[in-house]
N, CA, C and O atoms as a GROMACS GRO file, in nm:
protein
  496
    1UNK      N    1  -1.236   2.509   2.178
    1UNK     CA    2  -1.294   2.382   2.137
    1UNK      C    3  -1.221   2.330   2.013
    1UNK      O    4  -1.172   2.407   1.930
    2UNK      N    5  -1.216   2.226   2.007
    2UNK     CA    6  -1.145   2.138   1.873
    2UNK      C    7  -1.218   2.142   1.744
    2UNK      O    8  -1.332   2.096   1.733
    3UNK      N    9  -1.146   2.202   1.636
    3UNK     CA   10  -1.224   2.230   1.511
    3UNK      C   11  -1.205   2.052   1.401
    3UNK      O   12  -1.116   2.035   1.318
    4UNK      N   13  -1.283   1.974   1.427
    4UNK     CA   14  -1.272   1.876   1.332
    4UNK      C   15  -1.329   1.893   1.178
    4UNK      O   16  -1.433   1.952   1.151
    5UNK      N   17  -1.235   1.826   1.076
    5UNK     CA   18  -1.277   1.850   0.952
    5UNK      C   19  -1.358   1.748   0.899
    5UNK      O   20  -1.275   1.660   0.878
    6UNK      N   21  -1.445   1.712   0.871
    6UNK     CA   22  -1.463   1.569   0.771
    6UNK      C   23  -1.501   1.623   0.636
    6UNK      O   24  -1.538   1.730   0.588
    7UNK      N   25  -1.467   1.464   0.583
    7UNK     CA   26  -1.517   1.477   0.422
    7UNK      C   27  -1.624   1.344   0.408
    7UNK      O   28  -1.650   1.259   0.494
    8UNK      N   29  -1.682   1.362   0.248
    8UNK     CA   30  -1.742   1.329   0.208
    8UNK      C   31  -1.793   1.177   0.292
    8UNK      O   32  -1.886   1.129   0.356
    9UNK      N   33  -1.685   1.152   0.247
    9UNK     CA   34  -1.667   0.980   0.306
    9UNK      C   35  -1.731   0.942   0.439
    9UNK      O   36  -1.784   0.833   0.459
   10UNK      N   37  -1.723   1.039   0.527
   10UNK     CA   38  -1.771   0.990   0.718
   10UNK      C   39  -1.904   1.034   0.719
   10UNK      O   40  -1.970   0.992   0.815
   11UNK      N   41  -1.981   1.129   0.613
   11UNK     CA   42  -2.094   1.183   0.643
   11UNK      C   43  -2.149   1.050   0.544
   11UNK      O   44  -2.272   1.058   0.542
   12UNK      N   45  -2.114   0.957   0.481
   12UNK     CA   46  -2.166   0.887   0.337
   12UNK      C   47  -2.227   0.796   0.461
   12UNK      O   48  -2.341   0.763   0.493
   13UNK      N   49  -2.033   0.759   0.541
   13UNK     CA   50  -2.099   0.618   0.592
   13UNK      C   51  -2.164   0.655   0.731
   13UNK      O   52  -2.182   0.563   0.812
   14UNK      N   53  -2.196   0.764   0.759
   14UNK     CA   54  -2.310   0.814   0.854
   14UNK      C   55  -2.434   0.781   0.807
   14UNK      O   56  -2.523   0.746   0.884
   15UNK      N   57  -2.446   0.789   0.693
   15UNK     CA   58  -2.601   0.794   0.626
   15UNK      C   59  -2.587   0.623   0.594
   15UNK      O   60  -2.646   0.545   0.669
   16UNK      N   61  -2.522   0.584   0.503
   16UNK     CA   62  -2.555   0.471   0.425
   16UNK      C   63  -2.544   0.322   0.530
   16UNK      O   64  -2.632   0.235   0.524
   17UNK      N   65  -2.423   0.310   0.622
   17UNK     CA   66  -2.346   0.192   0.683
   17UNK      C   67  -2.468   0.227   0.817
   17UNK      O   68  -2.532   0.136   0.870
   18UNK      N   69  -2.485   0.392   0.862
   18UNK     CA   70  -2.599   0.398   1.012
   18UNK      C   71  -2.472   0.374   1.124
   18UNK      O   72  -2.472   0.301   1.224
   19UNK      N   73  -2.402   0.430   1.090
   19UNK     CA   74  -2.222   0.497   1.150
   19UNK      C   75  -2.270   0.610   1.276
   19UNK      O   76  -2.166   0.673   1.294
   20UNK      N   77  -2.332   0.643   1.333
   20UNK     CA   78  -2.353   0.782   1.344
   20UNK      C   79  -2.234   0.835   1.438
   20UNK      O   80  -2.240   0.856   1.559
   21UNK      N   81  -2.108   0.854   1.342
   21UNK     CA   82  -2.023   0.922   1.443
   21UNK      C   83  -2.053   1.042   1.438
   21UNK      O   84  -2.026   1.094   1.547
   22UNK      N   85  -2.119   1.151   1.332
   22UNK     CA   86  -2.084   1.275   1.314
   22UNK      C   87  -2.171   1.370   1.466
   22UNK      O   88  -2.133   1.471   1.525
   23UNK      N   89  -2.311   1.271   1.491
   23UNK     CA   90  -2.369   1.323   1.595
   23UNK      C   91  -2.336   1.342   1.719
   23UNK      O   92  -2.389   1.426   1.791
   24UNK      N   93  -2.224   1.249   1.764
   24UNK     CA   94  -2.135   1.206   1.884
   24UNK      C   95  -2.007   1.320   1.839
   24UNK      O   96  -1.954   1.374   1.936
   25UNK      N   97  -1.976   1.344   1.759
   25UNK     CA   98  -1.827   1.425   1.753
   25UNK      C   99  -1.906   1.561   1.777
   25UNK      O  100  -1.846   1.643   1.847
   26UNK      N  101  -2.020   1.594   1.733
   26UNK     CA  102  -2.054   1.748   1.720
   26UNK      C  103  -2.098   1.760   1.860
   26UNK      O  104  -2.149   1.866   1.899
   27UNK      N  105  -2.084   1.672   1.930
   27UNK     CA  106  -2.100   1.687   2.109
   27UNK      C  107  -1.959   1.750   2.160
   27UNK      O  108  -1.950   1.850   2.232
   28UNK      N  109  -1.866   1.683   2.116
   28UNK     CA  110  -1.726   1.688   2.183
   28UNK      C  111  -1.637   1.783   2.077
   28UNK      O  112  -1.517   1.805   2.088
   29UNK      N  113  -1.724   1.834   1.974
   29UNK     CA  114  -1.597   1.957   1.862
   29UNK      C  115  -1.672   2.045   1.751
   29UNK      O  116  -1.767   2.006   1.682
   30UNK      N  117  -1.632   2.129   1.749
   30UNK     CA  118  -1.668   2.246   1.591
   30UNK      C  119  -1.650   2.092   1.472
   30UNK      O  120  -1.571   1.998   1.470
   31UNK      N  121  -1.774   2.134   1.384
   31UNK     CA  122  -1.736   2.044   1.314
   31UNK      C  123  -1.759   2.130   1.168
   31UNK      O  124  -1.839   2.223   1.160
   32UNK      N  125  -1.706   2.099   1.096
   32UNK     CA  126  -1.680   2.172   0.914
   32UNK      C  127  -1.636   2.063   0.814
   32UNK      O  128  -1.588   1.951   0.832
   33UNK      N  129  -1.669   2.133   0.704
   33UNK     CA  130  -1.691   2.038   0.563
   33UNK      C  131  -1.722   2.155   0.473
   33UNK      O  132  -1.778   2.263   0.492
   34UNK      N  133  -1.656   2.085   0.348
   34UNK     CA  134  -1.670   2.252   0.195
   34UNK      C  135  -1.768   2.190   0.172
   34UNK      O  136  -1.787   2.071   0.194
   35UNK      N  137  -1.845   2.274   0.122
   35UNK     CA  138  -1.980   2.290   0.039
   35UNK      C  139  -1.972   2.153  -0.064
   35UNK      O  140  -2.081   2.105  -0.095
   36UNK      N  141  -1.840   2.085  -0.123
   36UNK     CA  142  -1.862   2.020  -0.207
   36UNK      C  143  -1.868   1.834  -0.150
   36UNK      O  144  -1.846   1.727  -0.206
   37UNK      N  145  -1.912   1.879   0.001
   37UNK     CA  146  -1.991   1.791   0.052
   37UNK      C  147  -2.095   1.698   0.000
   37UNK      O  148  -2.104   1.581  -0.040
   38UNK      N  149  -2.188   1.832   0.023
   38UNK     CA  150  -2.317   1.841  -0.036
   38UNK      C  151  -2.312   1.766  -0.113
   38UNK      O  152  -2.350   1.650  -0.101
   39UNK      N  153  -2.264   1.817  -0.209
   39UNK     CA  154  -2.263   1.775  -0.416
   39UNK      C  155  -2.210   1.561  -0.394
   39UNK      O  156  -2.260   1.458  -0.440
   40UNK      N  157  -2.128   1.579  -0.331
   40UNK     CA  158  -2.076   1.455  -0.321
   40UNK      C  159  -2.185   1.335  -0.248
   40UNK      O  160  -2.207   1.221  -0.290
   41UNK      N  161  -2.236   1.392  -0.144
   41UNK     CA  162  -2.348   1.311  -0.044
   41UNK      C  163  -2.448   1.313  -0.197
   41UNK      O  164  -2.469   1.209  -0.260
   42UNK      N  165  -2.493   1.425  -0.232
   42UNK     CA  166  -2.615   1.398  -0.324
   42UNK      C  167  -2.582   1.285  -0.462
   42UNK      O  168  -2.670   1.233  -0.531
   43UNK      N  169  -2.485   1.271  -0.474
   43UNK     CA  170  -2.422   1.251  -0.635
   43UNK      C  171  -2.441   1.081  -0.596
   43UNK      O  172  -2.483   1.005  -0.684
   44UNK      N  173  -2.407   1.031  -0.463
   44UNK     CA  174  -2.351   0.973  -0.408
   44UNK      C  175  -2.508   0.914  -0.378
   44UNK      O  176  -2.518   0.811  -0.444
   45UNK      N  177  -2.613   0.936  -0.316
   45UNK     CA  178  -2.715   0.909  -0.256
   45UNK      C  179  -2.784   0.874  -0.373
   45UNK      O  180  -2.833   0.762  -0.385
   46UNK      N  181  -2.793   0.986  -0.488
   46UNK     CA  182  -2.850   0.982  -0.604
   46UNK      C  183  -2.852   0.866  -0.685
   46UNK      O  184  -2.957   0.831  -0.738
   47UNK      N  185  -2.720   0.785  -0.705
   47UNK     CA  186  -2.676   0.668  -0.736
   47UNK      C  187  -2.733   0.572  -0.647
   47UNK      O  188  -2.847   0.535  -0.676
   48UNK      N  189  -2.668   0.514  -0.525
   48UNK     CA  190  -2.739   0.418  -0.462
   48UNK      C  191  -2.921   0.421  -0.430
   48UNK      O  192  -3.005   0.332  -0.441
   49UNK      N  193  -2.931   0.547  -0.393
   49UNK     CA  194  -3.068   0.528  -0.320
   49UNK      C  195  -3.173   0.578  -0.472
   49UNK      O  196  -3.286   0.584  -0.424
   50UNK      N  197  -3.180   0.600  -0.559
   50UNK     CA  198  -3.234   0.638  -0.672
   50UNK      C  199  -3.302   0.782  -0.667
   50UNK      O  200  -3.314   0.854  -0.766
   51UNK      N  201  -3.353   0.820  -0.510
   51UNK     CA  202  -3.428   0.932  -0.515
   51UNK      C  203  -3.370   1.011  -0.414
   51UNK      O  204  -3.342   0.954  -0.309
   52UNK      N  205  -3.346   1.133  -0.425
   52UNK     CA  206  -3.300   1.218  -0.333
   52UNK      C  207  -3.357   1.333  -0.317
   52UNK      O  208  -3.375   1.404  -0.416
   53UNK      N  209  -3.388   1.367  -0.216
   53UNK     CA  210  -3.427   1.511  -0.124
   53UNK      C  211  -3.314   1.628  -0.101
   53UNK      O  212  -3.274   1.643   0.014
   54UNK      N  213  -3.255   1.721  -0.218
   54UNK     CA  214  -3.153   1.751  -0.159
   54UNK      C  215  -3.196   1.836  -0.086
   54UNK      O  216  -3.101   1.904  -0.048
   55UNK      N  217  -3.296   1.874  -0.040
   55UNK     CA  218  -3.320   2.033   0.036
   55UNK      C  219  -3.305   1.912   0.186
   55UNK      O  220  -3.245   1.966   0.278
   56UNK      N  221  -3.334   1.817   0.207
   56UNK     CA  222  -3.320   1.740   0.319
   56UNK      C  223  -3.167   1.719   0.383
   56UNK      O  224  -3.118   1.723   0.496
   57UNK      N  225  -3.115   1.693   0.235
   57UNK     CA  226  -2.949   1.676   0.256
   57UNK      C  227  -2.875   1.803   0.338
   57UNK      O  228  -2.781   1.789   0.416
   58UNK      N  229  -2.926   1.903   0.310
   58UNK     CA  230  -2.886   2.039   0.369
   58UNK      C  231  -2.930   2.084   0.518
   58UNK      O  232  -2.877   2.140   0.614
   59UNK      N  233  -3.090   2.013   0.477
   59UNK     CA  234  -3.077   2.109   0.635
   59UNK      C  235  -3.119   1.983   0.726
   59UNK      O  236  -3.189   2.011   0.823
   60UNK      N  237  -3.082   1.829   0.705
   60UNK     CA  238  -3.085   1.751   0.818
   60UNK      C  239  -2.927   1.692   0.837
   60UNK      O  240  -2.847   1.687   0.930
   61UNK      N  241  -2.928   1.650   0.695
   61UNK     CA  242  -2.788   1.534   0.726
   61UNK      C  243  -2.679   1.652   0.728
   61UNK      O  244  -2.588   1.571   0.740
   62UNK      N  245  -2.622   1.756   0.727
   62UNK     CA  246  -2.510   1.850   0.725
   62UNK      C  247  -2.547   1.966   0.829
   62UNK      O  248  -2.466   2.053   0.857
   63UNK      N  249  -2.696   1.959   0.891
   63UNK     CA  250  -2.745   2.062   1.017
   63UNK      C  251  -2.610   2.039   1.128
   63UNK      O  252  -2.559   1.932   1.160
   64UNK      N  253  -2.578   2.160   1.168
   64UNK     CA  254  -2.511   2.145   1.237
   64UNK      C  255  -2.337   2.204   1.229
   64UNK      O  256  -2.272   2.275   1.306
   65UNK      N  257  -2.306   2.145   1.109
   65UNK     CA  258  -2.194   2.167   1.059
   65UNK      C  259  -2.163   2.286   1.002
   65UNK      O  260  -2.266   2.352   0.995
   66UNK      N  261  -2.091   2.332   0.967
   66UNK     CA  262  -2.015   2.410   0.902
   66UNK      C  263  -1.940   2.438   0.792
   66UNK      O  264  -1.817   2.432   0.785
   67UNK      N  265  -2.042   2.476   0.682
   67UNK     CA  266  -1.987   2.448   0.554
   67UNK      C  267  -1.925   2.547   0.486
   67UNK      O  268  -1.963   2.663   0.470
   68UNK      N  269  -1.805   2.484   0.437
   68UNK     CA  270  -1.703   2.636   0.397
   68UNK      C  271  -1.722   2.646   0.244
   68UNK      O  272  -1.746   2.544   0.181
   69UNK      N  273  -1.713   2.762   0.184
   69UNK     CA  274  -1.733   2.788   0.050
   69UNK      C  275  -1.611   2.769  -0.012
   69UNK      O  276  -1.520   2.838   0.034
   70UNK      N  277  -1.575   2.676  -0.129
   70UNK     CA  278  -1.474   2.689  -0.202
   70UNK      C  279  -1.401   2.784  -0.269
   70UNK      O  280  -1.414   2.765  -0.390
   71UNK      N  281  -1.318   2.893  -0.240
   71UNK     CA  282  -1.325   3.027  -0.243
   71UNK      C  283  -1.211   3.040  -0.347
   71UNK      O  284  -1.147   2.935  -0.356
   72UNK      N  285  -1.175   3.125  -0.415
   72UNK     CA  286  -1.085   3.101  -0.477
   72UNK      C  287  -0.927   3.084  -0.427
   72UNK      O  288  -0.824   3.070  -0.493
   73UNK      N  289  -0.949   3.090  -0.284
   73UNK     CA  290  -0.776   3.048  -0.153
   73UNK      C  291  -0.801   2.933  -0.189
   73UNK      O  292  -0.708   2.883  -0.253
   74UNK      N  293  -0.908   2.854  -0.173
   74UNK     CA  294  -0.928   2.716  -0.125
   74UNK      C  295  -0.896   2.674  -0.272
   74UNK      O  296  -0.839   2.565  -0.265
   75UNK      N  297  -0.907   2.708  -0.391
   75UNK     CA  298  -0.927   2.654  -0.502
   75UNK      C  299  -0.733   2.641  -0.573
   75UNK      O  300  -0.688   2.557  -0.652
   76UNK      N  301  -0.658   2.763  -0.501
   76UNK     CA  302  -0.528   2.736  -0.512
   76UNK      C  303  -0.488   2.694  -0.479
   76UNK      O  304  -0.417   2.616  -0.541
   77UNK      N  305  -0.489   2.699  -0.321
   77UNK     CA  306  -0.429   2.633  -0.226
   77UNK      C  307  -0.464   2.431  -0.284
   77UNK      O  308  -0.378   2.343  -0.272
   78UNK      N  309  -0.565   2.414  -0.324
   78UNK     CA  310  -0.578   2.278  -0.363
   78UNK      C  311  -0.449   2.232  -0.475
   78UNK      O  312  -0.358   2.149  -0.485
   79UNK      N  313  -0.493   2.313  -0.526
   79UNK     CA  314  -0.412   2.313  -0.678
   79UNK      C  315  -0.245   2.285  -0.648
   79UNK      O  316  -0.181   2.199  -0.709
   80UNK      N  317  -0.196   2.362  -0.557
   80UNK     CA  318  -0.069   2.388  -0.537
   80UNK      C  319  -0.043   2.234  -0.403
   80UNK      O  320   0.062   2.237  -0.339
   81UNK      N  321  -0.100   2.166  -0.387
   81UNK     CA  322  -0.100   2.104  -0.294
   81UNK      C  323   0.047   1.986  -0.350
   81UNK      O  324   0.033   1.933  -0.460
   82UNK      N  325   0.164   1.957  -0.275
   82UNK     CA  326   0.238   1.878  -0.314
   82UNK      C  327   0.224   1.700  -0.330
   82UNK      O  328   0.316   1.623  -0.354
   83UNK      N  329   0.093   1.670  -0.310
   83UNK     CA  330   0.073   1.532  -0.280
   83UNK      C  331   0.032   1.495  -0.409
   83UNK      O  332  -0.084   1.508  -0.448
   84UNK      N  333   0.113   1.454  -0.468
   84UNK     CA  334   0.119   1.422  -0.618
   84UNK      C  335   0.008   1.279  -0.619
   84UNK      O  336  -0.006   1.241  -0.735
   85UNK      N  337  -0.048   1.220  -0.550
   85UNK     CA  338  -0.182   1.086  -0.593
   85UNK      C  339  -0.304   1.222  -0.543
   85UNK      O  340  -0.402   1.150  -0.560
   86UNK      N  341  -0.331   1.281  -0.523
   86UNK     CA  342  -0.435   1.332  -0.481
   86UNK      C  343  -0.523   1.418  -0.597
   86UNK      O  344  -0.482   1.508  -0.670
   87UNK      N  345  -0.645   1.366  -0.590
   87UNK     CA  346  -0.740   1.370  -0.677
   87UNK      C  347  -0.845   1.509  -0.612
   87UNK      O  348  -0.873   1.546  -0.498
   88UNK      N  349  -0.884   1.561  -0.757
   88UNK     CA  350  -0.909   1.710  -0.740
   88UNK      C  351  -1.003   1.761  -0.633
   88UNK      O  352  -1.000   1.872  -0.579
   89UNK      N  353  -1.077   1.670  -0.615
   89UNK     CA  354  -1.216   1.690  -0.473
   89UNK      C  355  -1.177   1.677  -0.353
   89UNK      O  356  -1.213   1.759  -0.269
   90UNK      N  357  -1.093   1.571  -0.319
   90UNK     CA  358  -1.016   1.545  -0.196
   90UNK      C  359  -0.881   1.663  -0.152
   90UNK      O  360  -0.838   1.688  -0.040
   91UNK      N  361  -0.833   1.726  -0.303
   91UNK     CA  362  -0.729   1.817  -0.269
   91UNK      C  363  -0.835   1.950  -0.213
   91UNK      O  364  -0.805   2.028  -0.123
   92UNK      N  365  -0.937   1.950  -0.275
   92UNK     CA  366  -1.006   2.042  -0.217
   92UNK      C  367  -1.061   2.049  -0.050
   92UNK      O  368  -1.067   2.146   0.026
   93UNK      N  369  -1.088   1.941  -0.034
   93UNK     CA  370  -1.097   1.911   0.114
   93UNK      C  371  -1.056   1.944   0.212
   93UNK      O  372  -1.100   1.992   0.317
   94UNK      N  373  -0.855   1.877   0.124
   94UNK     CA  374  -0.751   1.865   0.226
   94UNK      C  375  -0.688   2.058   0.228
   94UNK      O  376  -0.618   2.112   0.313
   95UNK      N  377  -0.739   2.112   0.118
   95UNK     CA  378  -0.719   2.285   0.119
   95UNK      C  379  -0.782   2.356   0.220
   95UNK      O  380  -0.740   2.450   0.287
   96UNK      N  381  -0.907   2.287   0.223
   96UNK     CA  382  -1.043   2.337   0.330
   96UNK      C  383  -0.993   2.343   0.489
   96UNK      O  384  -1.009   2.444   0.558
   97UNK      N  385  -0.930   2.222   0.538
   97UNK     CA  386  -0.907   2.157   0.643
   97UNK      C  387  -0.772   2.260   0.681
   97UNK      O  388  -0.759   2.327   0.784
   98UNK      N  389  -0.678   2.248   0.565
   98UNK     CA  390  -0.532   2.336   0.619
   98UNK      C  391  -0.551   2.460   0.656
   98UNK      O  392  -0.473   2.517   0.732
   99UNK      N  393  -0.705   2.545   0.583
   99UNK     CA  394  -0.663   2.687   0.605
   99UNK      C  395  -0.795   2.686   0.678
   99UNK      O  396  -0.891   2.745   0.627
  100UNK      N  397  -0.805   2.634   0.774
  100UNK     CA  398  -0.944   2.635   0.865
  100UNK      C  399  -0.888   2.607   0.960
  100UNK      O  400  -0.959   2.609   1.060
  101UNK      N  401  -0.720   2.562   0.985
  101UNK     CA  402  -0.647   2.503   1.086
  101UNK      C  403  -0.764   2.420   1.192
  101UNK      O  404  -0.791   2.433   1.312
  102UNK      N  405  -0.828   2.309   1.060
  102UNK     CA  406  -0.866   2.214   1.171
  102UNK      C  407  -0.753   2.106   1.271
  102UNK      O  408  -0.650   2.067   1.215
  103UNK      N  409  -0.773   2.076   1.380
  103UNK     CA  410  -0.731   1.991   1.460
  103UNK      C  411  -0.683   1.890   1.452
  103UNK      O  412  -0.573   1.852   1.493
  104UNK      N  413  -0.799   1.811   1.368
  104UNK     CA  414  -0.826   1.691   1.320
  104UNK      C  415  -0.924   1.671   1.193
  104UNK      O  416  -1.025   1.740   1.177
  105UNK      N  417  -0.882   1.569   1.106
  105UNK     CA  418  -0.936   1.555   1.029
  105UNK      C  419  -1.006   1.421   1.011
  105UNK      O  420  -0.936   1.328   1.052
  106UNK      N  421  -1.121   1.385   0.963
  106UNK     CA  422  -1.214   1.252   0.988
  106UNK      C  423  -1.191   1.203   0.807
  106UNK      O  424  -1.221   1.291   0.726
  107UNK      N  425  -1.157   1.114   0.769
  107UNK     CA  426  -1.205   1.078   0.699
  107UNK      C  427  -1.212   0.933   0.706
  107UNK      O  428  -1.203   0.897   0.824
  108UNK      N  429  -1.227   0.817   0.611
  108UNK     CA  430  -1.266   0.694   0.554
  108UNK      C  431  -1.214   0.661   0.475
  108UNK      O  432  -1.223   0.538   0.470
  109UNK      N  433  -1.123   0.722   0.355
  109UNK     CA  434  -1.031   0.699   0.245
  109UNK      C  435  -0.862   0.737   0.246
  109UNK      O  436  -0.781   0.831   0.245
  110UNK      N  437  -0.874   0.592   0.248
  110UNK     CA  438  -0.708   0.546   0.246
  110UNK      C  439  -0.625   0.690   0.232
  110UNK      O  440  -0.572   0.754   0.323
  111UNK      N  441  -0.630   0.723   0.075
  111UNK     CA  442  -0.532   0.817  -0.014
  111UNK      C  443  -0.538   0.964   0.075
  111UNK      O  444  -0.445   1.043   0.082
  112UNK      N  445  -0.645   0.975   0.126
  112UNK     CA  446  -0.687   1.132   0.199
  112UNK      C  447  -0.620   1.090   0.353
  112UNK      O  448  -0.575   1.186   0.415
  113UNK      N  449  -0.613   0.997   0.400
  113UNK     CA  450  -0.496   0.977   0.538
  113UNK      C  451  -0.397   1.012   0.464
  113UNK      O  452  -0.373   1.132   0.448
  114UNK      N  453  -0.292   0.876   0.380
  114UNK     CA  454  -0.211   0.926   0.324
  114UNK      C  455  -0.174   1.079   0.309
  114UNK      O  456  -0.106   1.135   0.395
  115UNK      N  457  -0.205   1.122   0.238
  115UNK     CA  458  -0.227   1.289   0.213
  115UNK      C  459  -0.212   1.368   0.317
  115UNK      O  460  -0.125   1.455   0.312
  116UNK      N  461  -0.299   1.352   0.441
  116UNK     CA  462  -0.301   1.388   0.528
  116UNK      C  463  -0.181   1.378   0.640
  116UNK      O  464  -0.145   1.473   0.709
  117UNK      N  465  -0.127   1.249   0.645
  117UNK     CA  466  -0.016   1.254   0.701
  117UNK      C  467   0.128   1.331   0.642
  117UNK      O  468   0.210   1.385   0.717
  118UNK      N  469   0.139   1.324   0.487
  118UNK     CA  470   0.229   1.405   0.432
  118UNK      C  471   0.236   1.538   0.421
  118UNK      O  472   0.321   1.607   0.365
  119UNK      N  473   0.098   1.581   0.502
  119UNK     CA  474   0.115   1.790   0.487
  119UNK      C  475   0.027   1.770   0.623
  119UNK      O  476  -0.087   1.814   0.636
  120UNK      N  477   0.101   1.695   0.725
  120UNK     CA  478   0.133   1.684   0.895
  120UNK      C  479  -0.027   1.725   0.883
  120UNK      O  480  -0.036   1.842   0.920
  121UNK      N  481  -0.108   1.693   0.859
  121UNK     CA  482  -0.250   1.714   0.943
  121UNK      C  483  -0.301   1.541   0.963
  121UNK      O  484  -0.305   1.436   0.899
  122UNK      N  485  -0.344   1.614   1.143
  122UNK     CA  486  -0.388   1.495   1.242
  122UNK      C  487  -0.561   1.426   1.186
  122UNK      O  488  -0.666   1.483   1.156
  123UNK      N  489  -0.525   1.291   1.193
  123UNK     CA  490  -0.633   1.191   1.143
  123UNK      C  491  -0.690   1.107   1.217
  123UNK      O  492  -0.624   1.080   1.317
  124UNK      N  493  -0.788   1.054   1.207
  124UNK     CA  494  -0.898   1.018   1.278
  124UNK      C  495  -0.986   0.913   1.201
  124UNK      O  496  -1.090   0.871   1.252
   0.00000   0.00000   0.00000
């Protein structure tokens, strides 16, 4: 089966825009995301929507998925990443995605395609 990655961004505009791709892809693929998902959906929800449920955030809006722990591979491997515009959360992502040899990767932000096309991982 096809391991797709997303970030922050496709689960945001799942929730906020009422996007629902993530429910339709987890039909047709493995789906995964780092833990600093979470932090990002909440940080993110927290701001626009004023009140947040994070115990909801966990086990409704990310049920399903597959959340990888930022480990200290993932935390070098970010670090060492050659895409000199890439900003520290997204390098983390794009660390998550390379050594999870996802398939494909989902995101919504410009710079993280970019990125993505320069260390050859497939976008969506």
């Amino acid at each position: 089966m096809t391991l797709a990655y997303v970030d922050s961004s496709v689960v945001l505009s799942d929730i906020l825009e009422e996007r629902p791709v993530l429910a339709e892809l987890m039909q047709r693929a493995d789906v995964a995301t780092s833990h600093i998902t979470s932090v990002e959906v909440a940080r993110t929800l927290r701001r626009d929507l004023k009140e947040v449920d994070l115990a909801f955030i966990s086990s409704q809006l990310l049920a399903g998925i597959d959340l990888l722990n930022p480990s200290a591979v993932v935390l070098e491997t970010a670090a060492s990443l050659p895409v000199r515009f890439l900003r520290a959360l997204d390098a983390i992502h794009l660390a998550s995605a390379l050594l999870v040899e996802a398939d494909v990767v989902l995101t919504n932000d410009r710079q993280m395609q970019r990125a993505c096309e320069e260390l050859g991982l497939t976008t969506a």
